[in-house]
MOPAC internal coordinates of N, CA, C and O (Angstrom, degrees):
PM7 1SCF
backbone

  N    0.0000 0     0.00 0     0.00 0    0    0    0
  C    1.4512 1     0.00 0     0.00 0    1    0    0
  C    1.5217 1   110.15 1     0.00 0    2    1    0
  O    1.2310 1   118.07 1   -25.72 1    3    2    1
  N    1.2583 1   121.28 1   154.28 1    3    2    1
  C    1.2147 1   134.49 1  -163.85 1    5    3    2
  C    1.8199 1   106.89 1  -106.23 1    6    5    3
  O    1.2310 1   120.35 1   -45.45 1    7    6    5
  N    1.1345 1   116.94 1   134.55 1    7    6    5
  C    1.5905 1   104.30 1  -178.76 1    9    7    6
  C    1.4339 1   130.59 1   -49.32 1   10    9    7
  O    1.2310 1   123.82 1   142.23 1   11   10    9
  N    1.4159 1   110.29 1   -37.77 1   11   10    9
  C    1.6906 1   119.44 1   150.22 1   13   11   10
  C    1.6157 1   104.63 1   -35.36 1   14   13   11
  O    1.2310 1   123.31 1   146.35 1   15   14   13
  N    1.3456 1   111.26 1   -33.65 1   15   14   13
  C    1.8777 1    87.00 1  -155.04 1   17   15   14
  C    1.7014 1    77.84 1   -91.95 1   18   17   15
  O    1.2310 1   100.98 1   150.57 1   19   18   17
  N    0.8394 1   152.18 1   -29.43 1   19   18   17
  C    1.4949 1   145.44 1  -130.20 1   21   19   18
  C    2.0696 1    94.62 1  -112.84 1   22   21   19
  O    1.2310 1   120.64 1   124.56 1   23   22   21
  N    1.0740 1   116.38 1   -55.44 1   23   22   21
  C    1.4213 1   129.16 1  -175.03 1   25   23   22
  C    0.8858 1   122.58 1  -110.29 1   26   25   23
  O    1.2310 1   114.10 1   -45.77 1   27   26   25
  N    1.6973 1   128.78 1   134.23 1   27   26   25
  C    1.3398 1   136.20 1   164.89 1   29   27   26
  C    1.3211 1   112.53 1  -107.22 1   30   29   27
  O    1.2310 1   113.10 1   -29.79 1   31   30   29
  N    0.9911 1   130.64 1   150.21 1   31   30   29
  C    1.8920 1   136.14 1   178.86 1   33   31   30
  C    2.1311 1    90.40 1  -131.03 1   34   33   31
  O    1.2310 1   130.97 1   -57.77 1   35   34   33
  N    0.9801 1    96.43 1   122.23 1   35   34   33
  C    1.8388 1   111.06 1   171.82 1   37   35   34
  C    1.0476 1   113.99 1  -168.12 1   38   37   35
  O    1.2310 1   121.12 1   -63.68 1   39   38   37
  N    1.6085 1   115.46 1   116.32 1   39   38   37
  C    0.8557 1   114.68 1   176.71 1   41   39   38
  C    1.8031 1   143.04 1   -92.23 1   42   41   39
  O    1.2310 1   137.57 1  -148.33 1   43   42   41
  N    1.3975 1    83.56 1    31.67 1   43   42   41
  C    1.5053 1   118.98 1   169.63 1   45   43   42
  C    1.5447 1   129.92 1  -112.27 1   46   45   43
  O    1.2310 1   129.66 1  -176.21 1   47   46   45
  N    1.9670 1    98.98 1     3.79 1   47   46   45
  C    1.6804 1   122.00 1   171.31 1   49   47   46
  C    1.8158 1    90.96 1  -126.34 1   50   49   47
  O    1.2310 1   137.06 1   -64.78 1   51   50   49
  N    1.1765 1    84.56 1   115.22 1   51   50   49
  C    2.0352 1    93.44 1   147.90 1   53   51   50
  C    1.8179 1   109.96 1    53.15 1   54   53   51
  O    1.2310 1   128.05 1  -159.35 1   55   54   53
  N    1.8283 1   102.10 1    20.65 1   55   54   53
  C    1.4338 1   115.40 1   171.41 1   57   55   54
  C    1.7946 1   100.97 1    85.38 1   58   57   55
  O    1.2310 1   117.03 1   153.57 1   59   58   57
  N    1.1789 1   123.25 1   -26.43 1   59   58   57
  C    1.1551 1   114.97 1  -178.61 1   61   59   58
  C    1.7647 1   107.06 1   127.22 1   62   61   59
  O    1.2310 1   137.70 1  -172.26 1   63   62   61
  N    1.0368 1    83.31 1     7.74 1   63   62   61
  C    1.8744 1    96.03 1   171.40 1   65   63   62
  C    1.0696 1   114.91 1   -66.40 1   66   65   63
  O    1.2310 1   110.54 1   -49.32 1   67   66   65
  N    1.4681 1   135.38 1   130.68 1   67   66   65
  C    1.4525 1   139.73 1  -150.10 1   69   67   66
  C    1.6501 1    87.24 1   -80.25 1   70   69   67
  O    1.2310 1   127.66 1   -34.82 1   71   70   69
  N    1.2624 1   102.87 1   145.18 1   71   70   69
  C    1.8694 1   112.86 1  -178.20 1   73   71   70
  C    1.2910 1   110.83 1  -141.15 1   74   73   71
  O    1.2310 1   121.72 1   -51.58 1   75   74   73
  N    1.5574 1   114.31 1   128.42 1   75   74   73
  C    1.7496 1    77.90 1   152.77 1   77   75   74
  C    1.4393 1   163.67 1  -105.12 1   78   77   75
  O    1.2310 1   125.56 1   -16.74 1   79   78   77
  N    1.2667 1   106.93 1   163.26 1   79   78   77
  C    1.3742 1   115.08 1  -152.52 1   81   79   78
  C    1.4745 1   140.28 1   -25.52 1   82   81   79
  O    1.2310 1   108.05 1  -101.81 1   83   82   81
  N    1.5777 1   139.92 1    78.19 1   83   82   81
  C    0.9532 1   133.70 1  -147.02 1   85   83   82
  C    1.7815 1   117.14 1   110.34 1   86   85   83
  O    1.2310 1   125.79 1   179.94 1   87   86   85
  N    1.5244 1   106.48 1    -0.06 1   87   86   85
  C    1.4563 1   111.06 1   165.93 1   89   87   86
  C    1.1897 1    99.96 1  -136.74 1   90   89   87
  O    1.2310 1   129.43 1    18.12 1   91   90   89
  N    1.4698 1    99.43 1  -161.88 1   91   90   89
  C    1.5615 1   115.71 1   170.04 1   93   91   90
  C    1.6658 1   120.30 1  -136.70 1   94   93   91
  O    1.2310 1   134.00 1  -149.43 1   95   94   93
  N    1.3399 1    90.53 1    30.57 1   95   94   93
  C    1.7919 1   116.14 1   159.05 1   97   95   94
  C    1.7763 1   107.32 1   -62.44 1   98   97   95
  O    1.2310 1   120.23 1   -63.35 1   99   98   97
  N    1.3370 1   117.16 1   116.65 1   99   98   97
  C    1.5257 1   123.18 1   168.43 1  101   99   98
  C    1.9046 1    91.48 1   -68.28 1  102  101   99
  O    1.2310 1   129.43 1   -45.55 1  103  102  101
  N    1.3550 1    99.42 1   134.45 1  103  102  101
  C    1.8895 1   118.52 1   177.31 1  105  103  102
  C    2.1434 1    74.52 1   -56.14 1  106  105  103
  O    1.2310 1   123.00 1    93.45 1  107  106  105
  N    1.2281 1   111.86 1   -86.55 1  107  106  105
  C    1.5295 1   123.54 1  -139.17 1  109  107  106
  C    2.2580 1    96.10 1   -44.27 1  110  109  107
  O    1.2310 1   121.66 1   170.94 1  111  110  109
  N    1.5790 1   114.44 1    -9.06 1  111  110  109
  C    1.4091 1    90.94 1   168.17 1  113  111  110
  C    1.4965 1   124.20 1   -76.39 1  114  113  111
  O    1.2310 1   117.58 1  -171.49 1  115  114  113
  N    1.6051 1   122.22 1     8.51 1  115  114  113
  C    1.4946 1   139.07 1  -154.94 1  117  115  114
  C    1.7864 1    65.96 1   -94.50 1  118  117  115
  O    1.2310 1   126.10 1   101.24 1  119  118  117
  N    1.2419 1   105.89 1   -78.76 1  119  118  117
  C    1.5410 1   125.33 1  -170.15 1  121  119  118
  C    1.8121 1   110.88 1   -19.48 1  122  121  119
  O    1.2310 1   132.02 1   127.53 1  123  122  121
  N    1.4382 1    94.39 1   -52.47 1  123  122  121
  C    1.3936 1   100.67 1  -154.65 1  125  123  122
  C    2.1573 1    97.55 1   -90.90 1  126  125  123
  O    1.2310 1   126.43 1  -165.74 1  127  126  125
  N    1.2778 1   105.25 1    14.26 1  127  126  125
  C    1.6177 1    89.58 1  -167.77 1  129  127  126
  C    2.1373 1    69.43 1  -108.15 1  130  129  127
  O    1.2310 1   119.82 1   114.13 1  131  130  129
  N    1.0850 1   117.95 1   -65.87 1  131  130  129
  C    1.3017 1   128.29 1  -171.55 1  133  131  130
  C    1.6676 1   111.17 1   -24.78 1  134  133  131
  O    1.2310 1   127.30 1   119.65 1  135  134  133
  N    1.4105 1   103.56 1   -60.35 1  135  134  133
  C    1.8653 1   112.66 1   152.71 1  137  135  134
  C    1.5278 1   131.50 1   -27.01 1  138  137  135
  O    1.2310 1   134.25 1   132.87 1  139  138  137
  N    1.7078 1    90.04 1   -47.13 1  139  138  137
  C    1.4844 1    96.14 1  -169.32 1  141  139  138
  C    1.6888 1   106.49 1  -101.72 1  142  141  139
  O    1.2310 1   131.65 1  -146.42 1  143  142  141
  N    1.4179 1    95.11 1    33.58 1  143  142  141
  C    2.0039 1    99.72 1  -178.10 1  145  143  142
  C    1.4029 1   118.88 1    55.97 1  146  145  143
  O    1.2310 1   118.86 1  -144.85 1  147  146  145
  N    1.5176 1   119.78 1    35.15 1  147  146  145
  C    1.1086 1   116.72 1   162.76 1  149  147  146
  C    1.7369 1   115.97 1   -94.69 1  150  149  147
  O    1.2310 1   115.90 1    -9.67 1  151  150  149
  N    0.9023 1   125.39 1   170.33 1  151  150  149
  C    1.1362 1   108.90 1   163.77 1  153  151  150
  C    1.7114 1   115.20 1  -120.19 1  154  153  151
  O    1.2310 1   134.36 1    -5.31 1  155  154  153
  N    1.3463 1    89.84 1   174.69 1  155  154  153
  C    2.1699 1   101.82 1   178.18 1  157  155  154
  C    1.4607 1   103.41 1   -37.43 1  158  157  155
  O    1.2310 1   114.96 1   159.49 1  159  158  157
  N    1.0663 1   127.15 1   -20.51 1  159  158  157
  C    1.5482 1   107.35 1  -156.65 1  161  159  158
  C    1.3123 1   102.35 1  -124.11 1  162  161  159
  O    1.2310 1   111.19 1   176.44 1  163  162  161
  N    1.1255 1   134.18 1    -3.56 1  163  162  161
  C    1.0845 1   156.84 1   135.11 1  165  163  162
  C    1.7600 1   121.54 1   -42.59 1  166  165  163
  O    1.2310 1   132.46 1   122.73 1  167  166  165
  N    1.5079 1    93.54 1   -57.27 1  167  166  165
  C    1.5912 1   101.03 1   175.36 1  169  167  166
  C    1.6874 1   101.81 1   -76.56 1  170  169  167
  O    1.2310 1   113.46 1   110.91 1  171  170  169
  N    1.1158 1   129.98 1   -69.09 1  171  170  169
  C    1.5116 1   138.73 1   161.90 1  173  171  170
  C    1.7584 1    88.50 1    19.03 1  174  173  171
  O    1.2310 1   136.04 1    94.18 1  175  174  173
  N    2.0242 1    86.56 1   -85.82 1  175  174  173
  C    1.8569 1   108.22 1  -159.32 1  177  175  174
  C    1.4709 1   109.29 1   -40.63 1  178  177  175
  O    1.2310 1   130.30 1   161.69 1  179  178  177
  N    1.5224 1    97.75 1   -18.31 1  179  178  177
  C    2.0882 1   105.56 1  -171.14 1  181  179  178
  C    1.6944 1   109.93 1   -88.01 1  182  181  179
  O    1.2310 1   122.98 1   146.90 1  183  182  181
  N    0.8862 1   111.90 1   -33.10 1  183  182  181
  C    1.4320 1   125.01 1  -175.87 1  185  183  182
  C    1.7585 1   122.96 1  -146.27 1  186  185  183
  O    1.2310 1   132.08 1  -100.45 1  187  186  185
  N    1.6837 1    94.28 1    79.55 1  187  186  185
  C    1.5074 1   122.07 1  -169.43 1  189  187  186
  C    1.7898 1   114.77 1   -65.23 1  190  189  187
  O    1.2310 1   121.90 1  -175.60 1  191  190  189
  N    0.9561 1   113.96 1     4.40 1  191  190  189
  C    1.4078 1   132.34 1   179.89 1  193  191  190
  C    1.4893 1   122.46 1   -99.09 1  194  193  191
  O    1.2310 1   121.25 1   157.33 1  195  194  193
  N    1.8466 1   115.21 1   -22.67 1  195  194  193
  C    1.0099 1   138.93 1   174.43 1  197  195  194
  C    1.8738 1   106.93 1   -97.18 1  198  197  195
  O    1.2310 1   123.59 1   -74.91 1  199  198  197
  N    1.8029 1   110.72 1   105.09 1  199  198  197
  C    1.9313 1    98.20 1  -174.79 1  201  199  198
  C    1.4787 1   101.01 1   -84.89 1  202  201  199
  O    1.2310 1   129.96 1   -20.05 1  203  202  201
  N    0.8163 1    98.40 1   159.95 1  203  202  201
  C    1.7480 1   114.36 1   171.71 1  205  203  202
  C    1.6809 1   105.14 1   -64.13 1  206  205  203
  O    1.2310 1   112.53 1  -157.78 1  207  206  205
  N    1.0683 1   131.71 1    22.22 1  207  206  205
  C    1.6079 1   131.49 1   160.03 1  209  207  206
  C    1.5332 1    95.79 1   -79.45 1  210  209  207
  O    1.2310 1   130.23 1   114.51 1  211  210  209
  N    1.8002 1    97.87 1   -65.49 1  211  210  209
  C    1.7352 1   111.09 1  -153.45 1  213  211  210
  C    1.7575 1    88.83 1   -82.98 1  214  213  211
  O    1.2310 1   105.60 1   170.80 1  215  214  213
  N    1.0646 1   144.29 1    -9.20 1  215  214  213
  C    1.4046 1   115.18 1   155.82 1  217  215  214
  C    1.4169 1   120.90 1   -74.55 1  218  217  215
  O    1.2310 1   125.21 1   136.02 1  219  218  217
  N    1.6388 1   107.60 1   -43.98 1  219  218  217
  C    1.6880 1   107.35 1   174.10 1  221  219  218
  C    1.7581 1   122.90 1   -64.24 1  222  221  219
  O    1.2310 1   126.78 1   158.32 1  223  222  221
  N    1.3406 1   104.57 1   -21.68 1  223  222  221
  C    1.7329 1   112.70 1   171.22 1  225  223  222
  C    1.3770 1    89.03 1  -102.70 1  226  225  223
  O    1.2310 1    93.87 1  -116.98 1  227  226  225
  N    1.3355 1   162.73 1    63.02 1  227  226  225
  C    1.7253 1   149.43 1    50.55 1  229  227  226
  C    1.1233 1   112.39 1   -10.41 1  230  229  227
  O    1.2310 1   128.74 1    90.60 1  231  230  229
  N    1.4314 1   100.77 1   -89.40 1  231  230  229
  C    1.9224 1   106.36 1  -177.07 1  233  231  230
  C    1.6992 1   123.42 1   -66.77 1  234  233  231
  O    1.2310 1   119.96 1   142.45 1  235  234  233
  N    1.2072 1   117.68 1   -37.55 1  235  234  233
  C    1.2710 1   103.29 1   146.12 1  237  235  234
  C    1.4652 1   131.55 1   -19.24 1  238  237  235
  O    1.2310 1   133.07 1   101.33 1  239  238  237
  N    1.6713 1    92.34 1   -78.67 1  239  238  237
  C    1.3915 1    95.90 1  -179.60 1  241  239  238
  C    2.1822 1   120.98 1   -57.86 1  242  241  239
  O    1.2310 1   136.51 1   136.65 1  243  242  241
  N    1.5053 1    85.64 1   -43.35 1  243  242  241
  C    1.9819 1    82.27 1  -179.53 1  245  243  242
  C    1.1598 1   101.16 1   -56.11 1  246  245  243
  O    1.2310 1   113.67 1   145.51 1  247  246  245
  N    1.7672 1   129.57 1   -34.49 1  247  246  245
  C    1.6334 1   117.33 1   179.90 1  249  247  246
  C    1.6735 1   117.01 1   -47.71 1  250  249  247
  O    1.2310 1   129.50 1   125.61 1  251  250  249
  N    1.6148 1    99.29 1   -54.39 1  251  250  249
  C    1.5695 1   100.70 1  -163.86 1  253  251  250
  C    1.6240 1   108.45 1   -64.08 1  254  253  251
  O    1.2310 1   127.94 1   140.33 1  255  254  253
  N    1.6232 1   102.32 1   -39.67 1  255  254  253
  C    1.6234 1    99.16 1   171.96 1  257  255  254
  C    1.4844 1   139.39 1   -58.85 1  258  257  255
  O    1.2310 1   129.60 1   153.20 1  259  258  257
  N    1.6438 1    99.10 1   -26.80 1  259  258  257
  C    1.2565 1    94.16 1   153.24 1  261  259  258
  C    1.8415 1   141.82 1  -116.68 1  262  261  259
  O    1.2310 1   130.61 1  -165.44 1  263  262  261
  N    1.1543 1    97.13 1    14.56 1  263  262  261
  C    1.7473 1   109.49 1   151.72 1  265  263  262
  C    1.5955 1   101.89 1   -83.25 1  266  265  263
  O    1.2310 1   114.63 1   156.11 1  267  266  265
  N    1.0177 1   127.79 1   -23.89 1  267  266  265
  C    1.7629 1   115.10 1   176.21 1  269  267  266
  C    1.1563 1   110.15 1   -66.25 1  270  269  267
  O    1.2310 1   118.80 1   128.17 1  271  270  269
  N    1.8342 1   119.89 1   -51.83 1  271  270  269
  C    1.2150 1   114.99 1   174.58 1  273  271  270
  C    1.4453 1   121.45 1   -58.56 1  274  273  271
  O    1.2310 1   121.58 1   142.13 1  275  274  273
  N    1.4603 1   114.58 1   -37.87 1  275  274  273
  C    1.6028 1    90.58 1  -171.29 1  277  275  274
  C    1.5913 1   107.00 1   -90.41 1  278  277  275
  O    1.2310 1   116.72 1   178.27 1  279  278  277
  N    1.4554 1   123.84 1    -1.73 1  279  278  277
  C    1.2864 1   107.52 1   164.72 1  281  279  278
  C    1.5830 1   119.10 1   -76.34 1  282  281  279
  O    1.2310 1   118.20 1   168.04 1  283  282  281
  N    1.4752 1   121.03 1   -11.96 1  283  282  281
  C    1.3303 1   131.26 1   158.45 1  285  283  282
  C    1.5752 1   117.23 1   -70.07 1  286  285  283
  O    1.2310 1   122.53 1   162.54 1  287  286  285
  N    1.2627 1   112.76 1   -17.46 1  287  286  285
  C    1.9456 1   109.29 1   167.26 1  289  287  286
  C    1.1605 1    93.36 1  -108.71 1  290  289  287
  O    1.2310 1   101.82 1  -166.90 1  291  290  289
  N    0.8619 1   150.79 1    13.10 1  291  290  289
  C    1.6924 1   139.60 1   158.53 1  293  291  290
  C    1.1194 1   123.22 1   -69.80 1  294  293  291
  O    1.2310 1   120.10 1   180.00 1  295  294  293

């Protein structure tokens, strides 16, 4: 998935807080359930508006973005 498909930024949804795309789920509550030892499917059952594509292409994507960066300071 492409970040278009995964994230919206508007600042006419949720102030402009990155969401994803097609709700009004903040991306960083994926972040903050994962932190607190929940897992994906867990968050899913919490926020039914968010599918398990655009949560699994989240971390996907933060993976590739950040192995790019540190293979670029390497």
């Amino acid at each position: 998935m492409d970040v278009k498909d995964l994230i919206e930024v508007d600042p006419e949804k949720m102030g402009g807080t990155p969401v994803f795309n097609g709700t009004r789920v903040p991306i960083k509550h994926l972040f903050d359930y994962l932190e607190g030892g929940d897992t994906v499917e867990v968050f899913l059952d919490h926020f039914p508006t968010v599918t398990r594509a655009q949560a699994l292409g989240l971390l996907e994507l933060s993976r590739e973005t950040l192995l790019s960066q540190y293979e670029v300071a390497t």
